[in-house]
N, C-alpha and C positions, 0 to 999 in steps of 0.2 A: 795543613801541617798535621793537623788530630790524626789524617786518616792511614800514619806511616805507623804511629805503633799497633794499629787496630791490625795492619796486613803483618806484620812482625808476626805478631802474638800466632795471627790463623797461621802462618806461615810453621812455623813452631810449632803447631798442634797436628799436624799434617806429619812432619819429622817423626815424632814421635809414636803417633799412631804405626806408621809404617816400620819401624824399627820394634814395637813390642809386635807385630804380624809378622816378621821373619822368626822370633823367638818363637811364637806358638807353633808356628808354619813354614818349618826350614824349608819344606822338599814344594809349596807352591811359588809357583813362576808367575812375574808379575810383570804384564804386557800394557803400553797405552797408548790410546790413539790420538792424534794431536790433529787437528781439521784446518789448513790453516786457507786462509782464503786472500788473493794474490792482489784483486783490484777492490779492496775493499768493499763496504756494502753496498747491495743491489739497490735499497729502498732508504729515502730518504724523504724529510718534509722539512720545507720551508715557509718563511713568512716576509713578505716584500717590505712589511712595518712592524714594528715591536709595539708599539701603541697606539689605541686607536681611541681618539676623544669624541665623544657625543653628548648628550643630554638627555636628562631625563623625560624620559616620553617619547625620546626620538628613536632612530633605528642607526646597527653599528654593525657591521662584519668585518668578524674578526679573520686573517687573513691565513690558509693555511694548505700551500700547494704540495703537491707529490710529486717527487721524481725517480725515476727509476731506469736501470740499466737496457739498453736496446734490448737487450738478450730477453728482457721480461715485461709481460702484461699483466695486467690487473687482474686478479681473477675473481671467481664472485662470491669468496669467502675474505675477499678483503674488509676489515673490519675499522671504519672511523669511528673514534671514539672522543667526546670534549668532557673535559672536567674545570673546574673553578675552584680553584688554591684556598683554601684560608687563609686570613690574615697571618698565623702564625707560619705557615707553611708548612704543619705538620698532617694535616688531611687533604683531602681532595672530594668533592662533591659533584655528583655525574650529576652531567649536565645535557647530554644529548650521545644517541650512540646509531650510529645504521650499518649495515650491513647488506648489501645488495638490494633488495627489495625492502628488507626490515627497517624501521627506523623508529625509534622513542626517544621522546624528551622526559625533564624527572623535575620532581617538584616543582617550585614556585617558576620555574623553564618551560614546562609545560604548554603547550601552546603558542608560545612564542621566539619559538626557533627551528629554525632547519639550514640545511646545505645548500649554498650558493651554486652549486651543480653546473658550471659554467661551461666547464669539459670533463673527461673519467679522471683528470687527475686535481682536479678541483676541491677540497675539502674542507675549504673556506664557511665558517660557522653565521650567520646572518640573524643577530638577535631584536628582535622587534618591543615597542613599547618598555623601553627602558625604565628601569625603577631604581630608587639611590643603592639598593643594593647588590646591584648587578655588578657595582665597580670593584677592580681586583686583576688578576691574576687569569688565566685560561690555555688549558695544554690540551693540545692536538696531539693526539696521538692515532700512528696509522699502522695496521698488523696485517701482513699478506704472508699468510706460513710462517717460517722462520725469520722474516725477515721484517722488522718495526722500525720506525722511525716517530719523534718528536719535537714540537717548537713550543713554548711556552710566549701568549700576546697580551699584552697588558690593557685594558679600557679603562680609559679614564673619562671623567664627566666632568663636566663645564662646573663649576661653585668657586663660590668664597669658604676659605676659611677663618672661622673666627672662634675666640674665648668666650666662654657662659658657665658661668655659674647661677643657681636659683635663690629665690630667695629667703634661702637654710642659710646663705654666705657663703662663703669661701670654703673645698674642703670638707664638704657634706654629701659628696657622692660615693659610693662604691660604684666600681665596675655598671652593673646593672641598673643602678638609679642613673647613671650617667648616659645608659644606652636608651630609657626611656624619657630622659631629658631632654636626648637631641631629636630622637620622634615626636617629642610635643611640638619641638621648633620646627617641625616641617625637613630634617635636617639627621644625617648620619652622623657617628662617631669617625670622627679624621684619622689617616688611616698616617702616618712616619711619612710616606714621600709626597701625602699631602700638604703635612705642616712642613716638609724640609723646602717647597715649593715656597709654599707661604712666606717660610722665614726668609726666603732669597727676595721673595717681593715686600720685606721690610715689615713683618708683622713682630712685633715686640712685643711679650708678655712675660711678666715675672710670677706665674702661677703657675704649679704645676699641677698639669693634665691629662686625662687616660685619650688613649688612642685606641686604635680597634685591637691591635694586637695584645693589649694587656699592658702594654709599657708606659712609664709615666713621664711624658718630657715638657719642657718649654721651651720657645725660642725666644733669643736674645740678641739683639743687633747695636742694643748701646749697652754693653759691658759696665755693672757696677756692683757695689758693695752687695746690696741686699740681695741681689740674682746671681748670684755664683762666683762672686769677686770683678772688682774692674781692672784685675790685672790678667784677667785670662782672656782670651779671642774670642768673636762673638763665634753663635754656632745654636745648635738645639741641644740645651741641656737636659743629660737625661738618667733618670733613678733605675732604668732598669725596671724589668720585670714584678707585680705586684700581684699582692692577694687581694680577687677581683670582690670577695667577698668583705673581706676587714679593712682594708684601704678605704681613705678618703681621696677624691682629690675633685677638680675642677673637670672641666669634660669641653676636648676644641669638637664644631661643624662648617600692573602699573603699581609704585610706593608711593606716598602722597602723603603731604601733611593735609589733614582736614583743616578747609578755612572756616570757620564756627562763629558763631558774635558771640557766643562766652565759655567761658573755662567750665570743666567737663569731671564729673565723679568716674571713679573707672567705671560704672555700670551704666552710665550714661552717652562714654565715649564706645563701650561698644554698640551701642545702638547708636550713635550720631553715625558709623560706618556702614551698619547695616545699610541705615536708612539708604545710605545714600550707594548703594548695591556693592559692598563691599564687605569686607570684612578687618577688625582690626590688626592690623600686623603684629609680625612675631618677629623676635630677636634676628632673626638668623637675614628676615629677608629685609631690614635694615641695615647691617652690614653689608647685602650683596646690593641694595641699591648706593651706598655709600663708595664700596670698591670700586664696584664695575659700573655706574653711570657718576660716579663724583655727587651724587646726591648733597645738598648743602642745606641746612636750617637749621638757624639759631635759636630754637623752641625747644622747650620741653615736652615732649609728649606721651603719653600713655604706650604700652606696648601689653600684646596680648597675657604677658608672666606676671602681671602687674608690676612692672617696672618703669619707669621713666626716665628714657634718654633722649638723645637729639646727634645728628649725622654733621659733622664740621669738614668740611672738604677743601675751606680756605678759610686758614686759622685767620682773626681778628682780636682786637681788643673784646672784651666780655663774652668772648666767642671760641674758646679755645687756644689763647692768643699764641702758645707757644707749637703747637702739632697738629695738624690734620690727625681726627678721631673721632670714636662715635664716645660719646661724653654718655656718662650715666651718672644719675642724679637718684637715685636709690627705689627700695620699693616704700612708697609714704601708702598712709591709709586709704585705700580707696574710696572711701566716703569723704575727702578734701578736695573739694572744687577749686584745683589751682593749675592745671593743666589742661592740654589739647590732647589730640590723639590722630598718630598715624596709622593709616590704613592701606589696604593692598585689594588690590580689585584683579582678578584673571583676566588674562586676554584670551577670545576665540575667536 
């Protein structure tokens, strides 16, 4: 609807123009040519998936065919071009470009992509060695003379997403501390149709959080007084756009309890991991061992933030007795021997 007074206005300014050009210029004659074209455009691009899910480390091709009128061939100033949307959707970031023989990749892309080249009308983008960053947005675009075509393919990655704050509290992040928040965890800032994902697979949190885009929301699935009224619907409640700088807010992104014969200082529990060829875990991948394998223990234990929680996946008495949830127990002094510690070992 915005975009009917924006054509008004041009429209209007055209009128006018031409109306003060017969004043200055009664005696010039004013000819124009109108191109109109009968069966529509010659060149088009398609995508056989709008989104394509992978994982980090793994390999994804994004999907991105040409089609074009009998009448016409490829020729060899056809130029594929891939770019990667930001979150805002206000830039675009070249991401790979060829053109007949030519072809380059750009930044952190670099090396790790080219064309699935299957046939000439193939233009399918093939990105190897995934990283959390890669997730977003990706527009194919194809230019053969006058005539271009585009499809925009979405990758998405495999994760959980969950709530973290540090332990500043609640509400002690801007923008930027929240972005290298979720890098300590091993873990990206969530991006709107991650958390709207989330919120549909029943993640409830009454804190609100920055997301990639800048905007601060939380989801809500049990409606009440202190998260936004319990007489409104649940849904991702959200503040709107925020200054990334002056804003506070929270920030959404093998697992094993160490079996020990005694309770562990944090600087202890990370060496009880080492020792034993691991390392201690971090927030983020206690939540993904808890969503996505049901992870269950009734322990307190050390986490890499200096924090201490424990993963409840089948509530109990003194065990979470009302919800399945990863229980946090705060950040206590690291010199209190009164805890275990979970750790995280790689598989190769």
């Amino acid at each position: 609807m915005k975009m009917i007074p924006v054509l008004i206005c041009a429209l209007l300014s055209l009128t006018v123009a031409e109306s003060d050009l017969d004043k200055l210029y009664p005696e010039l004659e004013h000819s124009r040519t109108i191109y109109v074209t009968e069966n529509g455009p010659q060149l088009s691009v398609a995508a056989e998936q709008m989104k394509v899910v992978s994982r980090r480390g793994g390999n994804a091709t994004l999907p991105c065919k040409i089609r074009m009128d009998q009448s016409m061939t490829p020729s060899r100033k056809m130029r594929i071009k891939w770019t990667k949307m930001t979150s805002d959707y206000l830039k675009e970031v070249d991401v790979f470009v060829a053109m007949d023989y030519h072809k380059r990749s750009y930044g952190s892309f670099h090396g790790r992509v080219h064309l699935q080249s299957s046939s000439p009308m193939d233009a399918s983008l093939v990105i190897t060695e995934i990283t959390l960053e890669d997730y977003g947005r990706y527009k194919c675009e194809v230019i053969d003379g006058l005539e271009d075509g585009t499809v925009v393919v979405s990758l998405d990655l495999e994760g959980v997403v969950f709530p973290y704050y540090p332990r500043l509290g609640r509400y002690n992040l801007n923008f930027y501390d929240a972005e290298r928040a979720c890098r300590d965890q091993d873990a990206v800032v969530a991006s709107f149709d991650q958390l709207y994902d989330a919120w549909r697979g029943k993640l409830d949190w009454c804190n609100a959080g920055w997301l990639s885009d800048g905007s601060v929301q939380y989801p809500i699935t049990n409606p009440r007084e202190p998260c936004g009224g319990k007489n409104i619907a649940p849904g991702v409640r959200n503040y709107g756009l925020r200054d990334k700088d002056k804003n506070h807010y929270d920030v959404f992104w093998r697992f094993y309890y160490l079996i020990h014969p005694s309770k562990l200082t944090y600087d202890e529990a990370v060496q009880a991991c080492q020792k034993d060829g691991a390392q201690i875990a971090k927030v983020g991948q206690m939540y993904a061992a808890w969503k996505l394998l049901g992870f269950d223990r009734c322990d307190a234990g050390w986490l890499a933030d200096g924090s201490v929680r424990y993963p409840i996946s089948n509530p109990r008495r003194r065990c979470s007795p009302t919800e399945a949830a990863v229980r946090f127990s705060g950040f206590p002094d690291k010199k209190h021997k009164l805890y275990g510690v979970y750790c995280f070992k790689g598989q190769h």
